[in-house]
C-alpha positions as CSV (number, residue, x, y, z in Angstrom):
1,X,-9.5,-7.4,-14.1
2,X,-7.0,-6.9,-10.8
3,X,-6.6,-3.9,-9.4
4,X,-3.5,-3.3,-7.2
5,X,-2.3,0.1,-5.4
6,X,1.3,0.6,-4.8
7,X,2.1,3.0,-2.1
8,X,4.8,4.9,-2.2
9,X,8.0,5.2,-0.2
10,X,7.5,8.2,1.4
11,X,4.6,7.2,2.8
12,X,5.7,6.7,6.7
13,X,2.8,7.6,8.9
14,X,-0.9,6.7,9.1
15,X,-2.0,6.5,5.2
16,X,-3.9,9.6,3.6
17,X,-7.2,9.3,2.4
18,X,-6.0,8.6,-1.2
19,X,-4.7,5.6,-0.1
20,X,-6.8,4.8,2.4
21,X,-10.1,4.7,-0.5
22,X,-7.6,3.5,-3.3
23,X,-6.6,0.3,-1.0
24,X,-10.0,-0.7,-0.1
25,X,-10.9,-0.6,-3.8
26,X,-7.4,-2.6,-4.6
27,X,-7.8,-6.1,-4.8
28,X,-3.6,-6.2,-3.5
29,X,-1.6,-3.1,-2.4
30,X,2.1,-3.3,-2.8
31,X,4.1,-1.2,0.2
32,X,7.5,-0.7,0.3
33,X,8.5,-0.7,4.1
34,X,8.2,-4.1,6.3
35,X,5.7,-1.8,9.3
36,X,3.2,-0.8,6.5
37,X,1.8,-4.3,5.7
38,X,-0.4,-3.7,8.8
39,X,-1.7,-1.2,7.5
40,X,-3.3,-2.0,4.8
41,X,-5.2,-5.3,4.3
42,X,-4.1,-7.4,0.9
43,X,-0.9,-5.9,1.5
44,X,2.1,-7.2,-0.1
45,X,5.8,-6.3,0.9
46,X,7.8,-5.7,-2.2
47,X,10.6,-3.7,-1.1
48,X,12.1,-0.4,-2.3
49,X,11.7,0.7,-5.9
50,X,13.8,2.8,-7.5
């Protein structure tokens, strides 16, 4: 079973420890802004979600 972590839109700076531990048990994280896919690795860029 995948596991994926979406992080949220508010998130702007350096990532919390929530999502700091919940990416690097993700097998994909999904992020919303183009400057947070370095952040994370697996990261995918899916845009804003409303």
């Amino acid at each position: 079973m995948s596991t994926l972590w979406l992080e949220t839109l508010t998130q702007t700076g350096t990532p919390c420890g929530t999502a700091r531990l919940s990416a690097r048990l993700a097998d994909m994280v999904l992020v919303q802004r183009p400057e947070r896919v370095a952040a994370h690795r697996h990261a995918v860029l899916v845009g804003e979600l409303y």
